[in-house]
Legacy VTK file of the C-alpha trace (Angstrom):
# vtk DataFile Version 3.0
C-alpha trace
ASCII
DATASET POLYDATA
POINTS 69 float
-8.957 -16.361 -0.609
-7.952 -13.047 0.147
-4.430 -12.087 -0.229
-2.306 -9.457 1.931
0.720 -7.755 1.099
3.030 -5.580 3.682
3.984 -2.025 3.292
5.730 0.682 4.479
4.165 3.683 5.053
5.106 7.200 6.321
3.530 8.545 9.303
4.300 11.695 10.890
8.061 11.112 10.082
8.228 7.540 11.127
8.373 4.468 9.268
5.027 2.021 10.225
4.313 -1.498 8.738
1.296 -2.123 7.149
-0.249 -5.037 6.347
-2.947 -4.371 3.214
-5.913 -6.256 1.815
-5.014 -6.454 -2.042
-8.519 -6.284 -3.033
-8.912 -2.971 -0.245
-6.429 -1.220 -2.488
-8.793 1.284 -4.516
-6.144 2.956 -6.521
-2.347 3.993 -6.173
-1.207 7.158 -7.400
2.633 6.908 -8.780
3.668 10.418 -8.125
3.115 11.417 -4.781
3.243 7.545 -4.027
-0.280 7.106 -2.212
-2.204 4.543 -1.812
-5.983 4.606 -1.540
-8.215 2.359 0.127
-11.392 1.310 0.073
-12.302 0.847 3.509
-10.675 4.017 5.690
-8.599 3.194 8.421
-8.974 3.346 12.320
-8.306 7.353 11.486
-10.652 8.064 9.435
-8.026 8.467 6.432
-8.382 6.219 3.329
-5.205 6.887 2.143
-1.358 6.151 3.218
1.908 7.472 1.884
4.864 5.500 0.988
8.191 5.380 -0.781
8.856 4.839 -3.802
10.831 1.512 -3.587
7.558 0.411 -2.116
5.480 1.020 -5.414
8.131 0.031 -7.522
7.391 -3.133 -5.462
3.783 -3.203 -5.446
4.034 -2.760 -9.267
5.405 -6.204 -9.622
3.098 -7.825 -6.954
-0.039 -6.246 -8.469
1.047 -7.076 -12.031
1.736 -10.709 -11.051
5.325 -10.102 -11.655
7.008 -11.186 -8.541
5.795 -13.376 -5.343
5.098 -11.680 -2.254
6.647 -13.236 0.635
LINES 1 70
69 0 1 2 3 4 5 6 7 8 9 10 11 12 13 14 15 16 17 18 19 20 21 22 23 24 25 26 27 28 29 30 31 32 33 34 35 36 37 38 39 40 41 42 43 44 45 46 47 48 49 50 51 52 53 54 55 56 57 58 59 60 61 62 63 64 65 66 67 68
């Protein structure tokens, strides 16, 4: 069964929710705090920029440190 998580992402200044496919997530880059997807969104872009609370976040999640929800 698939499982989603919700982010926040920055777009053009403004804050948008986000709900993710975990197994779309190709690879997050700590950093800049991107994350890459597999499959590109309605834009064309495959990628999505967030803070870094949410990483910290998605750290746990991904890690199976902390339920999502």
């Amino acid at each position: 069964m698939a499982k989603f998580i919700r982010v926040t992402n920055i777009s053009q200044g403004i804050d948008v929710d986000t709900i993710l496919n975990v197994d779309d997530i190709g690879h997050i880059s700590i950093g800049p705090n991107v994350i890459f997807t597999r499959t590109p969104f309605a834009d064309g872009t495959n990628r999505i920029y967030v803070r870094s609370k949410e990483i910290e976040r998605l750290e746990k999640i991904l890690l199976g440190e902390e339920n999502d929800g």
